[in-house]
DRENVEXRO-690497 format. One record per atom (N, C-alpha, C): x, y, z. Coordinates in steps of 0.02 Angstrom, whole numbers, plus 50000, padded with zeros to 5 digits. Example, Ala and Ser with C-alpha at 12.3 -4.5 7.8 and 13.67 -1.06 7.14 Angstrom:
REM DRENVEXRO-690497
506604971650390506154977550390506604983550390506424988850354506844994750357506455000250394
***
This chain:
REM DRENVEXRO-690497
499235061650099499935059650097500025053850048500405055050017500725049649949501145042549981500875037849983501415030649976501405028849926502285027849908502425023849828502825017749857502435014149829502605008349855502935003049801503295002849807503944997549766503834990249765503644989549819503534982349848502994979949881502474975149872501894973849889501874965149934501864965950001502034955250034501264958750053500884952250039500234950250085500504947950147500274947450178500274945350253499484944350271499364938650303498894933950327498894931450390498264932450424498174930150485497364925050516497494921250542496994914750549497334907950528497474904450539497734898050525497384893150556497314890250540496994884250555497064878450591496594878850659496794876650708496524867750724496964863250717496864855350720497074853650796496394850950824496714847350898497224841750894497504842550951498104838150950497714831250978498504826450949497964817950976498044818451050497914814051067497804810651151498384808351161498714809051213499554807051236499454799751227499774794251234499444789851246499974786751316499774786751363500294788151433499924779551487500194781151548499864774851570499314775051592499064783151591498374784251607497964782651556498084782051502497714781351418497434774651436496774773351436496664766851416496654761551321496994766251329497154763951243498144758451255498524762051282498994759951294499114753551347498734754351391498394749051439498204741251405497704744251353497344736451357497714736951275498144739451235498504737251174499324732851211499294732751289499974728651297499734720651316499114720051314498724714051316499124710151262499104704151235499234699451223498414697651167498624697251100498124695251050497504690651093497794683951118497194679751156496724684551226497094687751261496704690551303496234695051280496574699451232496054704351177495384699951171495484693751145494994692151110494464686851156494664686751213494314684051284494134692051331494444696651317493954700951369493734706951293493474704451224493544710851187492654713251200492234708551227491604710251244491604717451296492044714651346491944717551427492304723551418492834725451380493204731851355493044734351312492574733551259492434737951197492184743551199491704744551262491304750351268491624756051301492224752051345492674756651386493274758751348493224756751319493944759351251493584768151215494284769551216494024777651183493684776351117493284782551092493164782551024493494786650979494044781450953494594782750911494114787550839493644785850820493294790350763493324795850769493404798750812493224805050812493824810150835494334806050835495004810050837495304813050790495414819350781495584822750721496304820750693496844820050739497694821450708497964814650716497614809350743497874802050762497154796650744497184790950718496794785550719497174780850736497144777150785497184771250818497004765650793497554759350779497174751850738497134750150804496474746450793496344742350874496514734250851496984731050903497214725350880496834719850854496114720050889495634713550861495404715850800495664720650762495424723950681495714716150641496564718750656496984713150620497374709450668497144702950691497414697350743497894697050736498314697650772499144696850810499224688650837499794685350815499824679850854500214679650892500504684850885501204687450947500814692650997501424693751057501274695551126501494703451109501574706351057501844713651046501254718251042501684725451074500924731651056500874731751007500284729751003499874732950921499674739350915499844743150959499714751850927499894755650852499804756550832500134759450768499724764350735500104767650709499994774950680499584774050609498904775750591498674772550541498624776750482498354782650501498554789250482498704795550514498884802050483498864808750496498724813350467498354817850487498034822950452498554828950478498764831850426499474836450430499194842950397499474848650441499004854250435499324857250394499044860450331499354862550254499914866450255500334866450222500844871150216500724879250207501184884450240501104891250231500824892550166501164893550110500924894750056500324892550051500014885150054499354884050044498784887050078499194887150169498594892650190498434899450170499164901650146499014909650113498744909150043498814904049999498184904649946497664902249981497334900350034496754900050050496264903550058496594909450114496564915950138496244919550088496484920750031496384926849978496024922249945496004916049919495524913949876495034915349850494474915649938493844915349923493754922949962494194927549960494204934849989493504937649990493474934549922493104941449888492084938349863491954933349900491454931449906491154935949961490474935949939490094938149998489694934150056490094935550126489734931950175489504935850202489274941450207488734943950257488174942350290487894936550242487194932550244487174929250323487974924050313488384920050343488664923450454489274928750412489314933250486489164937150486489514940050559489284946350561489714952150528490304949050522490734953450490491184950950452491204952150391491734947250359492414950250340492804950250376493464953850378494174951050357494444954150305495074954150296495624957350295496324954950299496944960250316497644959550241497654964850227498254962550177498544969350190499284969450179499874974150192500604971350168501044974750191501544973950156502134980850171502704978250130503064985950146503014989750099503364995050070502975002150030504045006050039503745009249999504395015250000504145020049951504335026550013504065033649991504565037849993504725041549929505245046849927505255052249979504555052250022504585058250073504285054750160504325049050138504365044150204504445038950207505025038350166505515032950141505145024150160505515021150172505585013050179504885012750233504355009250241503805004850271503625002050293503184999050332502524993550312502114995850333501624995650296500824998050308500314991550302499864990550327499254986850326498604990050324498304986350268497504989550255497084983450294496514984750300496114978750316495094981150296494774977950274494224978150245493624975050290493214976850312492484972750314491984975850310491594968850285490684970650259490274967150297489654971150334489094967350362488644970550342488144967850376487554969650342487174969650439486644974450430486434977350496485744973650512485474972850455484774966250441485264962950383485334957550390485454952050368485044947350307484504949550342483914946550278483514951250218484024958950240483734963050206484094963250136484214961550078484784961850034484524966649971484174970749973483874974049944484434981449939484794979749991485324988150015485974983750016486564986949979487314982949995487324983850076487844976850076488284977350133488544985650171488584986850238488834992150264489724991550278489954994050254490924994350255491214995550314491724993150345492244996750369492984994750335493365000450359494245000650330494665001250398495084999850412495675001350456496235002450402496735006250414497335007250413497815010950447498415008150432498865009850472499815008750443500115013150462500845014150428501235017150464501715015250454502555015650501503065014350457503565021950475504115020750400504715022350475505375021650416505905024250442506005031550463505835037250458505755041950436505465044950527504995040750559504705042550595503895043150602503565041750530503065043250516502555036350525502125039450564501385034650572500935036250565500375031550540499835033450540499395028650565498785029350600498055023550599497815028550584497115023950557496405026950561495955020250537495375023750554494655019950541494105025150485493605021650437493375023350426492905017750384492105022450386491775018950342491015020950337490445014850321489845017350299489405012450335489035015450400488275010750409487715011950393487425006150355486685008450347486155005250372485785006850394485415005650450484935000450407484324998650443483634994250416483304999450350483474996450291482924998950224483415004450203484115006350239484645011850228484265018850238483535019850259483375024250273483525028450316484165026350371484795029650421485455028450376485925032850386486655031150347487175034250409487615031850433487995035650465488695034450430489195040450434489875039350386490295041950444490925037850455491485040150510491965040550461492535043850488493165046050461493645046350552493995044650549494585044150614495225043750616495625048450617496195045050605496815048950671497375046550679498185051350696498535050950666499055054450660499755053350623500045056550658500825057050635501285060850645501925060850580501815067850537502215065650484502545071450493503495069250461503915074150458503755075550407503545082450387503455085950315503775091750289503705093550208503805099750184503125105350192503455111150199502885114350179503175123950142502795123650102503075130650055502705136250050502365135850121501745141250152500935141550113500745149050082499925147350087499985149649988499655147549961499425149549903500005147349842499715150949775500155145449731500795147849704500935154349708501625157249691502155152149752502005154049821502325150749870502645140549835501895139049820502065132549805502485129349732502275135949697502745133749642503255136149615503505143149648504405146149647504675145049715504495144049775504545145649829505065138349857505365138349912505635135249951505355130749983505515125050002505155122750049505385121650108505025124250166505275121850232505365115450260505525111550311505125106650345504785108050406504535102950410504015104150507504045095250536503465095650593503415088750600502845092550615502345087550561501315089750586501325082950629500705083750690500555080650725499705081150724499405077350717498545079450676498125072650714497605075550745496905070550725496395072950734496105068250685495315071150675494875066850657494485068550681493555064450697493275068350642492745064750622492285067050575491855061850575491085063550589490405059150583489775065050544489565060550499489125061950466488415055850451487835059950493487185055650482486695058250460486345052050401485905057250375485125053750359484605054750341484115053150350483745054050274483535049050257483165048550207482535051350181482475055750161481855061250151481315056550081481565055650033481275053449990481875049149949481715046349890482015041149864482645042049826483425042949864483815043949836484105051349875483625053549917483875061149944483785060350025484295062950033484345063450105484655069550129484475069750201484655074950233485105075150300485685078950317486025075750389486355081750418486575078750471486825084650502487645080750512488135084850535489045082050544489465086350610489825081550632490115085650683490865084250660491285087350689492205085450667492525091050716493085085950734493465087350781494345088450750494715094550740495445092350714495965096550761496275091550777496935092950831497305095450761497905101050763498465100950724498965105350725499795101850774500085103750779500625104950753501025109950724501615110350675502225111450743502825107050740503365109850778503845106250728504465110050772505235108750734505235112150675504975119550657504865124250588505565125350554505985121250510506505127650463506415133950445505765135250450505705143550441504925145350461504945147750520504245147050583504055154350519504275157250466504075165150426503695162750404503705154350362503165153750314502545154150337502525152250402501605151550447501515160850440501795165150435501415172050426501235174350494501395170550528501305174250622500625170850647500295167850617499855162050645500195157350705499675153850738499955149050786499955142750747500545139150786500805134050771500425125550777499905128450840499355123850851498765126950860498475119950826497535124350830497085118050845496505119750881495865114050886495355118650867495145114250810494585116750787493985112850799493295114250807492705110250807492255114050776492025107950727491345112350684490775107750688489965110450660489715106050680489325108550597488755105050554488645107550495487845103650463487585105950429487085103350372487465101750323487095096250299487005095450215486595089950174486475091850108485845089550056486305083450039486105078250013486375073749956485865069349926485965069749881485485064949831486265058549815486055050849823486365046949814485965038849783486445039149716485815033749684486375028549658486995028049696487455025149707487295016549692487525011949646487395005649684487875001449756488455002549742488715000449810489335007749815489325010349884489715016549895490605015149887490865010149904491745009449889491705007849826491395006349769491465005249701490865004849659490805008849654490135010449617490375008049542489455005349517489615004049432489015007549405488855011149430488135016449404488025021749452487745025649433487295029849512487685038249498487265041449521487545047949535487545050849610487945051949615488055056749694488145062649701488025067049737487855075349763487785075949809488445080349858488315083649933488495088649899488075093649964488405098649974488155102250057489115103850063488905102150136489135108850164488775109650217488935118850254489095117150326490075118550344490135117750425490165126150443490045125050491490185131250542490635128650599491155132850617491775135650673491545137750715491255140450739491145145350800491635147050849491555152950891492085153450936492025148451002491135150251002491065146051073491185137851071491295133651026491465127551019492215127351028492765132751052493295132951050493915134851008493475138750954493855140050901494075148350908494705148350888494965156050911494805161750877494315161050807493875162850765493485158850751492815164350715492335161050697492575162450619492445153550587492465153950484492105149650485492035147750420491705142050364491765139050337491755133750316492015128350234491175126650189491355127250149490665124150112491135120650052490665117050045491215109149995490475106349947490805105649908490325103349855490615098149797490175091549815490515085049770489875083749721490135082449678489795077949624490045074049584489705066649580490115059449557489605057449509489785054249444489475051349404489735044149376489445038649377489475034049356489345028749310489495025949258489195022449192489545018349194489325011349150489335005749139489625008849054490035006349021490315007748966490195001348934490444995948961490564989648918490534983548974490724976348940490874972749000491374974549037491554975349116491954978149156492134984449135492024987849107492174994649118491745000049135491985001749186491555011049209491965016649227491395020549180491815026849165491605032549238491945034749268491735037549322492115046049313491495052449339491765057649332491735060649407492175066549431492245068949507492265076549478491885078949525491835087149546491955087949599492485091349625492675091849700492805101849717492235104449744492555110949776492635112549842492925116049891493045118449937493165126149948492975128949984492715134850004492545137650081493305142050089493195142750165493355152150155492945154650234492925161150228493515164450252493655169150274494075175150315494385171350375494765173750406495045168350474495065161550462495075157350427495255150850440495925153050422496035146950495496835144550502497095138850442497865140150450498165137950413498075128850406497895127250461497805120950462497345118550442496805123350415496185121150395496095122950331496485124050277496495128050204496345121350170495935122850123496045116950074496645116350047496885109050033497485107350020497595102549943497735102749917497665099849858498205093049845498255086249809498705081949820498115074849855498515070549852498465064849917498125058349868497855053749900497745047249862496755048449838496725054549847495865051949813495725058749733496115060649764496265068749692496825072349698496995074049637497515075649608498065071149631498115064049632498405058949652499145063149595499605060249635500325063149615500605069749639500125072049658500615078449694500575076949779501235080249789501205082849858500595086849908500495080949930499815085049972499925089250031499775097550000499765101150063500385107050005500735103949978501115107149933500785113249919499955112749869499675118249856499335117549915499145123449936498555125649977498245134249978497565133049993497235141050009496595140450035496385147750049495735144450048495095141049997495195143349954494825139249901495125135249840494815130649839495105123749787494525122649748494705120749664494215117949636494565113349586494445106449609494635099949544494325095749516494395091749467493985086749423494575083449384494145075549390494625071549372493975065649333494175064349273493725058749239494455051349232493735045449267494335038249252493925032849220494205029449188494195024149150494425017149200493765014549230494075008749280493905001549228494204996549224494144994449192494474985049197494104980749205494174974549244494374971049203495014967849213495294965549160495104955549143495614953149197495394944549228495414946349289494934939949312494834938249382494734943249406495014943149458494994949449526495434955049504495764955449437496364957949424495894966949372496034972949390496014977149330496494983749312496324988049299496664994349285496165001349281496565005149304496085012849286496685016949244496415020449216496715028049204496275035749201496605039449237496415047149244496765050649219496045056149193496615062749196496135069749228496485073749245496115080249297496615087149292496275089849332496605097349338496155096949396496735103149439496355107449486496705115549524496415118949542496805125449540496665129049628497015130549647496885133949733496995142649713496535143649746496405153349753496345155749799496395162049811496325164649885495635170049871495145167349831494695174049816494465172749742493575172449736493645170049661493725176449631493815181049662494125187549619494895187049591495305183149629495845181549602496135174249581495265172249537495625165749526495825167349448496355160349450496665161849376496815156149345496515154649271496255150949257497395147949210497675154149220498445149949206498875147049262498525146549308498965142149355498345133249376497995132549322497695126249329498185121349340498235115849359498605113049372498405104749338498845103849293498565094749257498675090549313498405084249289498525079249320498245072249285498635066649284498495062449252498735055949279498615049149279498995043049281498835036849286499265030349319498865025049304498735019749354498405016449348498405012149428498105002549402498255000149466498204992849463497614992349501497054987449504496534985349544496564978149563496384977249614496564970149624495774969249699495404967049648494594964649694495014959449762494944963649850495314959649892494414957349943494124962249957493444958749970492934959649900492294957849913491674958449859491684966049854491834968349812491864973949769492034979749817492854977249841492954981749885493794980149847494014986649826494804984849788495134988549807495844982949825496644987349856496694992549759497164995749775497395000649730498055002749727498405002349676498895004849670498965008749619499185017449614499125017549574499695025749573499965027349512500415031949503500075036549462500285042949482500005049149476500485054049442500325061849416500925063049380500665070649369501135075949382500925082849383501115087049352501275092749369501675098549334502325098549353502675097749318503475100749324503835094549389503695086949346503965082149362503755081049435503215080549470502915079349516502395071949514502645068149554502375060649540502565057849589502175052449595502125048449661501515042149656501995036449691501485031149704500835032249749500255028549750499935027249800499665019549816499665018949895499405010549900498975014049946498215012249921497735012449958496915008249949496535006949993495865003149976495245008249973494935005249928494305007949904494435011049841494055014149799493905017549733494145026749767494615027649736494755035249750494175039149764493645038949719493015042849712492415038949692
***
C-alpha cells in the first residue's frame, strides 16, 4: 500500500527528567536554622553543620548558607543562588535526533528510536503514521556480525484505514542462527479490478474493505560461509467485505486462512541487511498449502530474489533487484502475486495488477549526499501472467522515480520517495529501511 505523504512532523519521546528541590517547609531543617539570627549561626555553626542537609548534591535548587556571607541583620538568609532549568522543546527535539544515528549497541540493549508524522494519500487520504527503529546486538562483544534490527509501524487515516506491524532480523552468536519475522493487521478500504492484466488496465474498478493478517517467520542455519539453509512457516487471515461488484472475485470466497509451511537456499554476503553497501543476496524459497493445515486446497508459491550491491564512488551504491513469484492451480485470490507497494514497482497501486505469476527488476542509484541527508533514483519494469505460456512480453510494465534518504538510526534510513508508472500512475511513499 502506497503513502504520499505531503507533510513530514517528527515527534519525540523521552524528556528529560530533573528532580525537583526540597520544599523548604517547617519540617526542612534548612528553613529552621536560616530564621536564626547571623550571631546565633555563628555560636551554634559547629553543633549544626553536620545536621544541615547537603545542599551539593541538589540538582534544581542550591542553597547560600548564611555563615558563607555574614549577615549583621536578624533576616532569612535563604536565597536562591542558582537554577538549573530543563531545556526548551526544540532543544530537546534537536537532541533526540542528533546523536540518532550513532551506534550504541556496545552500550544497551536496545537502542531505539521513534519518528512519525502526518502523510496524505490519494487512496487513504489525510494521516499520521509512526515508524520506529532498533538495533542490538545478541553478544555484545561479538562485533565481527552487524547489529540485529527491529521496525514497528503503524498508521491511521481518515478514511478508516489502519495499520501495525512488526518486523525484523536476529542473529544469533557468530550469525551462524538468523531468524527473520514479518507481522502485521490492517484494515484498508480499497479498489480492486479483479485477476490479471486486461482486468487491471481497461477494466473498472470496484471497491471492498480487505481486512488481513499475517505472520511470517523464517530461520535459517548456516551451512558454510555465506550459505545457509532454513525452513518458514506463515499464517494469512484475508477478508474482503462491502464488494461494489462481489462478479469481480469470479465466485471464489470472500474469506480465506491460509497456512503454509516451506524450505529454502540463500547464499548472503550482505554487509549490513537494511542497507547494504556491498554483498550479494539469493533466496529461493518453496512454500507448500496443504489441505490438512487448513487450507481449502492444496497450491504453491515459489519466489525467487536476487540483490546485488557495489560501492560506485564516495557515498554512492549502485544496487540491482530480481524479484519472481510463482504460484500453482487453486491458489486463492488472496494469495496471487500482486504487483505495486513501497519495496517494487513503487508508484503503482498495489494489488491493482495481480495473478498468479509476477516477474520484476528494478536497478537504483543510492547516493549520500551531506550528513545524514541523500537521494536514490530507480528505474524497473515488471509484468503479471497467468501461465508462462501466456506471458507477454507487450504488457511489461515501466517504472521509475525518485526518493529522499535521511540516515534516522546507524545505517538504518527513513525514505521518502515517489514512484511513477504507466498511464499516469504515481504515488508517494514514507517508509524505513532500503526498499531492497
Amino acid at each position: 500500500m502506497k503513502l504520499k505523504p505531503l507533510l513530514l512532523l517528527f515527534a519525540t519521546i523521552g524528556l528529560i527528567e530533573i528532580a525537583p528541590a526540597q520544599p523548604v517547609t517547617e519540617n526542612n531543617p534548612t528553613q529552621t536554622e536560616t530564621a536564626k539570627s547571623s550571631t546565633e549561626f555563628q555560636k551554634d555553626r559547629k553543633k549544626h553543620k553536620k545536621s544541615l542537609p547537603d545542599t551539593s548534591k541538589r540538582t534544581t535548587f542550591f542553597i547560600e548558607d548564611s555563615w558563607a556571607q555574614p549577615d549583621t541583620t536578624a533576616k532569612d538568609s535563604l536565597s536562591v543562588d542558582s537554577v538549573t532549568k530543563r531545556p526548551g522543546f526544540s532543544r530537546r527535539f534537536y537532541n533526540y535526533f542528533a546523536d540518532s544515528n550513532e551506534d550504541k549497541t556496545q552500550t544497551k540493549k536496545l537502542d531505539f528510536s521513534i519518528i512519525g508524522g502526518p502523510h496524505y494519500s490519494s487512496s487513504t487520504k489525510l494521516g499520521l503514521g509512526i515508524v520506529a527503529a532498533g538495533l542490538y546486538r545478541v553478544d555484545r562483544n561479538d562485533l565481527s556480525i552487524p547489529p540485529s534490527t527491529v521496525s514497528l509501524f503503524g498508521d491511521v487515516t481518515t478514511t478508516g484505514f489502519y495499520l501495525l506491524g512488526v518486523s525484523g532480523t536476529t542473529l544469533f552468536k557468530s550469525a551462524k542462527y538468523r531468524l527473520n519475522f514479518n507481522t502485521y493487521f490492517f484494515s484498508f478500504p480499497s479498489a480492486f479490478w479483479g485477476i490479471g492484466y486486461d482486468n487491471a488496465t481497461y477494466g473498472t474498478a470496484g471497491t471492498y474493505k480487505r481486512l488481513q493478517n499475517q505472520i511470517k517467520v523464517d530461520f535459517s542455519y548456516r551451512i558454510a560461509k555465506d550459505f545457509y539453509i532454513g525452513t518458514n512457516v506463515s499464517f494469512n487471515y484475508v477478508e474482503g467485505v462491502k464488494f461494489s461488484d462481489i462478479s469481480l472475485l469470479n465466485g471464489e470466497d470472500k474469506m480465506t486462512i491460509n497456512t503454509g509451511v516451506g524450505l529454502f537456499l540463500e547464499y548472503d554476503s550482505r554487509d549490513f541487511i537494511p542497507s547494504p553497501y556491498r554483498g550479494i543476496y539469493l533466496k529461493l524459497d518453496q512454500r507448500f498449502f496443504p489441505m490438512f493445515m487448513g487450507n481449502k486446497s492444496n497450491f504453491t508459491r515459489t519466489e525467487f530474489t536476487g540483490d546485488i550491491y557495489t560501492q560506485l564512488w564516495k557515498g554512492a551504491v549502485l544496487a540491482y533487484d530480481l524479484h519472481g513469484m510463482f504460484h500453482s492451480k487453486n491458489t486463492p485470490w488472496t494469495m496471487l502475486a500482486l504487483m505495486g507497494g513501497s519495496k517494487r514497482m513503487r508508484g503503482y497501486y498495489e494489488g491493482r495488477y495481480r495473478d498468479k505469476n509476477l516477474i520484476e527488476t528494478q536497478l537504483e542509484l543510492r547516493q549520500k549526499v551531506y550528513g545524514r541527508s541523500g537521494f536514490a533514483v530507480w528505474v524497473g519494469a515488471g509484468n503479471v501472467f497467468p501461465s508462462f505460456q501466456k506471458f507477454n512480453w507487450a504488457q511489461t510494465l515501466p517504472n521509475y522515480g525518485i526518493g529522499y534518504r535521511w540516515e534516522f538510526k546507524k545505517r538504518v534510513n527513513v525514505r521518502l520517495d515517489y514512484g511513477f508508472g504507466k498511464k499516469g500512475q504515481n504515488g508517494f511513499m514514507f517508509s524505513i529501511n532500503e526498499a531492497f
